[in-house]
N, C-alpha and C positions, 0 to 999 in steps of 0.2 A: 277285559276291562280291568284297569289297576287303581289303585287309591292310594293317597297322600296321606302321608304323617302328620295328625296331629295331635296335641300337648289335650286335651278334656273331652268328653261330650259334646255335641254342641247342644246348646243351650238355648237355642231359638232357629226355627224353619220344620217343614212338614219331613221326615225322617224315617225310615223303619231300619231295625236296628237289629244285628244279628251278632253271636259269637264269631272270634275271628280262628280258624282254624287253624293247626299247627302240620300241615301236610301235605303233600303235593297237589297243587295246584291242575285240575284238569277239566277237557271238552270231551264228553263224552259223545257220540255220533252212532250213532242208529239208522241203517234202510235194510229193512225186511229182517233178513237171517244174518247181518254183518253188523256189527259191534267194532268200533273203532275207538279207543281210548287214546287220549293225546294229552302230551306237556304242554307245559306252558312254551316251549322254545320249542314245540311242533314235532315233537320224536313220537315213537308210537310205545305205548307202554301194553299192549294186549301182553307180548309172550311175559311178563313179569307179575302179571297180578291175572292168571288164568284160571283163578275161582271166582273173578267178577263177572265173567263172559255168561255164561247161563242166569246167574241173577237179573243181569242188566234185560236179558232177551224176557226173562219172564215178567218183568216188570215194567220194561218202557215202552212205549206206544210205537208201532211200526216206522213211523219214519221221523225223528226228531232230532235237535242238538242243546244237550245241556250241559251246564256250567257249575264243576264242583271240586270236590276236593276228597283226595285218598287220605284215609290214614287209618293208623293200625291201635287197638284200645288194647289195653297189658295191664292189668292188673287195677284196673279202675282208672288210667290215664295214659293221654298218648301219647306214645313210641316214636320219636322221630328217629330212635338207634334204628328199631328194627327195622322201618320203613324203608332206611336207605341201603340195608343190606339187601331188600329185596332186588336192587339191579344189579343182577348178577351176572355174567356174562354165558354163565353154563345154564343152559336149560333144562337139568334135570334137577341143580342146586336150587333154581327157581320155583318149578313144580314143587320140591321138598318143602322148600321155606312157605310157599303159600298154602300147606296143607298144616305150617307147624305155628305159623303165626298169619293166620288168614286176615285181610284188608278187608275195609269198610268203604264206602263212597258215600258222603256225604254233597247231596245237591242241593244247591243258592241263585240257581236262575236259568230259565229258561230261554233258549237263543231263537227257537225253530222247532212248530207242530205242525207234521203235513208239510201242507204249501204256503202256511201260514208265516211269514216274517216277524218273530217278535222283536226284534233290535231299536229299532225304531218306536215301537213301544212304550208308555210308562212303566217303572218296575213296580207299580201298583197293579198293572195287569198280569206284567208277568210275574208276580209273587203268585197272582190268584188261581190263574190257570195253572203253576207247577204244584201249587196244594191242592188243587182237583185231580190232576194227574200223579199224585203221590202219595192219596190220605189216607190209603191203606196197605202200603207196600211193607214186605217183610224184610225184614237183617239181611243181607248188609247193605242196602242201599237204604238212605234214610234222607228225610230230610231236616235242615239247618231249622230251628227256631229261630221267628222274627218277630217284635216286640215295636210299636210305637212309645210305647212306654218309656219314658228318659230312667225313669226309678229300675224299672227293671232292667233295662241297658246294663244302667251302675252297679247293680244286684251281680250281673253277670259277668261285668268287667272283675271284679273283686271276688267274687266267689266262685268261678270257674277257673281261675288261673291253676291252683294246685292241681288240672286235672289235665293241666298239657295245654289249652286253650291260651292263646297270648295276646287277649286282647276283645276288641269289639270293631264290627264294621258299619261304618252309617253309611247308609243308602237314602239320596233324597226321593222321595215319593215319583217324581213326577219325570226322576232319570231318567234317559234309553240308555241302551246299550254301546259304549263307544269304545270298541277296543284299541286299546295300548294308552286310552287317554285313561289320568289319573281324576277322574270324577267319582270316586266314591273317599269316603275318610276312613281311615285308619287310627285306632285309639289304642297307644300298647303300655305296657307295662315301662317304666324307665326306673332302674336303680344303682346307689355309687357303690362301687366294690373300692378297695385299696389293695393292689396287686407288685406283686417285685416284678420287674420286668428282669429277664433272664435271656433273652436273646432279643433279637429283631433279623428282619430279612430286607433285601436288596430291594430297591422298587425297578420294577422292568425296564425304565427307561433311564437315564445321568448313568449308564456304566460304571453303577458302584459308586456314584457320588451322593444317591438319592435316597433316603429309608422308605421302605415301602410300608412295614408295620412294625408294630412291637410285638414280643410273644412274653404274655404272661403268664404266672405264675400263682399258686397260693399251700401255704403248707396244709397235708393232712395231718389227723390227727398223730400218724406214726413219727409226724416228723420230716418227712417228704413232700421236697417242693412237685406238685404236681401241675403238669402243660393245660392252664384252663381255656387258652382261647388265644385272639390277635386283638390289639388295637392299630386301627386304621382311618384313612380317609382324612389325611393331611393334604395342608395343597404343599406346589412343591417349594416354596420358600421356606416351610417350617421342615420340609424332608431335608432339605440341603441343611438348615440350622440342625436338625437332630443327626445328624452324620457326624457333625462336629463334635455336637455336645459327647454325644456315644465314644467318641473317639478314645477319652483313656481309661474307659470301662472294658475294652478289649482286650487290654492288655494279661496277657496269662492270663486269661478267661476260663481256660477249661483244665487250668493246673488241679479245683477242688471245683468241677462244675456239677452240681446233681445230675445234669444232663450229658453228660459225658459222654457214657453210653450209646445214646442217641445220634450224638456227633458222630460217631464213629462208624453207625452204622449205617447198611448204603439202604437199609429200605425202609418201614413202619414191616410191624410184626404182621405175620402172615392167618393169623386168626382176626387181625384188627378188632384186637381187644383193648389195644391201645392208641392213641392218638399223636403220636410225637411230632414233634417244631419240623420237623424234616422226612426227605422219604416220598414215593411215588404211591401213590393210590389212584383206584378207579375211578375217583370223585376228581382228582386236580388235573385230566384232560393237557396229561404235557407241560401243565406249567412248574417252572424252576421253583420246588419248594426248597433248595436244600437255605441253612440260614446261617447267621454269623452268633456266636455266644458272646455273655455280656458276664462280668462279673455279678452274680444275683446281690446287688450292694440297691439299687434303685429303687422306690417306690414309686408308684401313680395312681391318681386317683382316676378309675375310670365309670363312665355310665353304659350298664346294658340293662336289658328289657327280661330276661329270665333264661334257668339254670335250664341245661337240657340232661339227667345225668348230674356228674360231677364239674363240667363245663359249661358255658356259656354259649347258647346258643347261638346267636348272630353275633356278627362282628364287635366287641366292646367302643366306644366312644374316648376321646382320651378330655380329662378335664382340665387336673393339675399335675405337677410333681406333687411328692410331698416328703419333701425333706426333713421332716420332723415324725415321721412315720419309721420304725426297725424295721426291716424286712420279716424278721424273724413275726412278727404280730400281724402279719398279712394269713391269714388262716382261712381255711372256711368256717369257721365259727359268726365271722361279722355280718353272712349273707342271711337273709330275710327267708325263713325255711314256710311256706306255705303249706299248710295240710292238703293233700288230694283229696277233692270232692267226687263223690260216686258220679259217674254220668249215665245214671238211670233214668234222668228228666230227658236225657237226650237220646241214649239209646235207649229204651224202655225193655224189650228184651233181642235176644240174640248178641253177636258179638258187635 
């Protein structure tokens, strides 16, 4: 089941209201002595997170299906770095990392107890029964706080975000379960950055006529323009107009480009310690990341929802130019730095 963006709380109908996680999204399955752990795109995550398998057996009721989410807590908040190094291809790199930075599962709803069908269900039932089936379980499996409360909602919207958390979900009381439909709401964070744009990449389809995104930019403090993200999700009339505009920004591009380096090089660094505009990783599944350089001369003003790291989490939003913007003042100085909240109201103890 997935949920829809939108802009506040809501502000009138019956609700229950949970933090929104920042983590891989999974169905956990249960009969007898088998434990099956799955993505959301149906892959099976067992051999990747093989410290959850004996929690889960000790914990969950002999035959059931629940609905939750992985992630990994570092230092008082979560880790979406280390989360996604855990898919690792070697299986002994795996075991290692799950012993060095051990995953959590955090579960939000019940699918299936026994012979029992809860889908069809209100998620007023199914909250009740997964808090009976959960109210005393130990680290790392734990369960989501859920609040009717609007005030504490808002409490938790604004005061969890430092702690990795991006956002809140509302759940109407009287839901079932429908999956792939977006019936639940999504409440996230949204904020403007002002970024140089320093490259962009080709969109798959117009054969080089079409811009697929932009690759921004923002100086650190040494002075170094560093690769913070993409902006995307143009339709293709503003793609074919931004190819043009881009057009005499290419020129000598990469005579003084900071990314130079990068251009030049056929892969991303092999510790992926770094994230560069181009280069094949685990995560891009074949697709053509290599990209075109821009004179770093552009400003734009763009909106995302929060920092992952020294980057931008999800995809940036594009709003305006801003031609009245230096490049050189694009820094991370201007982003909105959040204090990390402990999450001991959520994990109480264990990891």
């Amino acid at each position: 089941m997935l949920a829809k963006r939108v802009d506040e709380i809501p502000a009138e109908g019956d609700w229950i209201f949970e933090p929104k996680w920042d983590g891989f999204r999974t169905l956990v399955f249960r009969d007898g002595d088998e434990i099956f752990i799955q993505s959301r795109d149906e892959k099976p995550l067992n051999r990747y997170f093989p410290e959850l398998i004996d929690p889960l057996l000790q914990t969950l009721p002999e035959r059931c299906v629940l609905d939750g989410e992985l992630v990994i807590v570092k230092d008082d908040e979560l880790d979406f770095d280390a989360l996604q190094l855990r898919l690792h291809p070697a299986a002994s790199r795996a075991k290692l990392l799950s012993q060095q930075t051990p995953a959590s599962v955090v579960f939000f709803d019940l699918l299936c107890l026994s012979d029992r069908d809860f889908c069809s269900e209100p998620f007023e039932t199914r909250r009740h029964e997964l808090e009976s089936l959960l109210a005393n379980n130990p680290p790392p499996i734990h369960l989501t706080p859920a609040t009717r409360d609007r005030k504490i909602a808002d409490d938790w919207f604004r005061r969890f975000e430092g702690a990795g958390l991006d956002g809140v979900i509302a759940k109407p009381v009287d839901g079932t379960y429908q999956p792939d439909k977006r019936v639940m709401f999504k409440i996230k964070h949204e904020r403007d950055c002002d970024c140089v744009v320093a490259g962009f990449r080709w969109h798959k389809k117009g054969d080089r006529t079409l811009v697929g995104s932009l690759l921004l930019g923002l100086f650190d403090d040494a002075g170094a323009l560093q690769h913070v993200g993409v902006c995307a999700s143009f339709s293709n009339a503003k793609r074919l107009e931004l190819a043009d505009f881009l057009k005499p920004y290419r020129k000598d591009a990469l005579v003084n480009h900071p990314w130079k380096a990068w251009a030049e090089a056929d892969a991303a660094l092999a510790d992926g310690t770094k994230r560069m505009p181009g280069g094949q990783s685990r995560w891009s599944q074949g697709k053509d990341l290599s990209w075109e350089p821009l004179r770093p001369e552009l400003v734009v003003e763009v909106a995302y929802d929060h920092m992952q790291g020294d980057r931008f989490r999800h995809t940036a939003q594009f709003r305006r130019w801003r031609p009245d913007k230096k490049p050189v003042d694009c820094t991370y100085a201007q982003l909105e730095v959040i204090p990390p909240q402990e999450l001991a109201a959520i994990f109480p103890s264990g990891r």
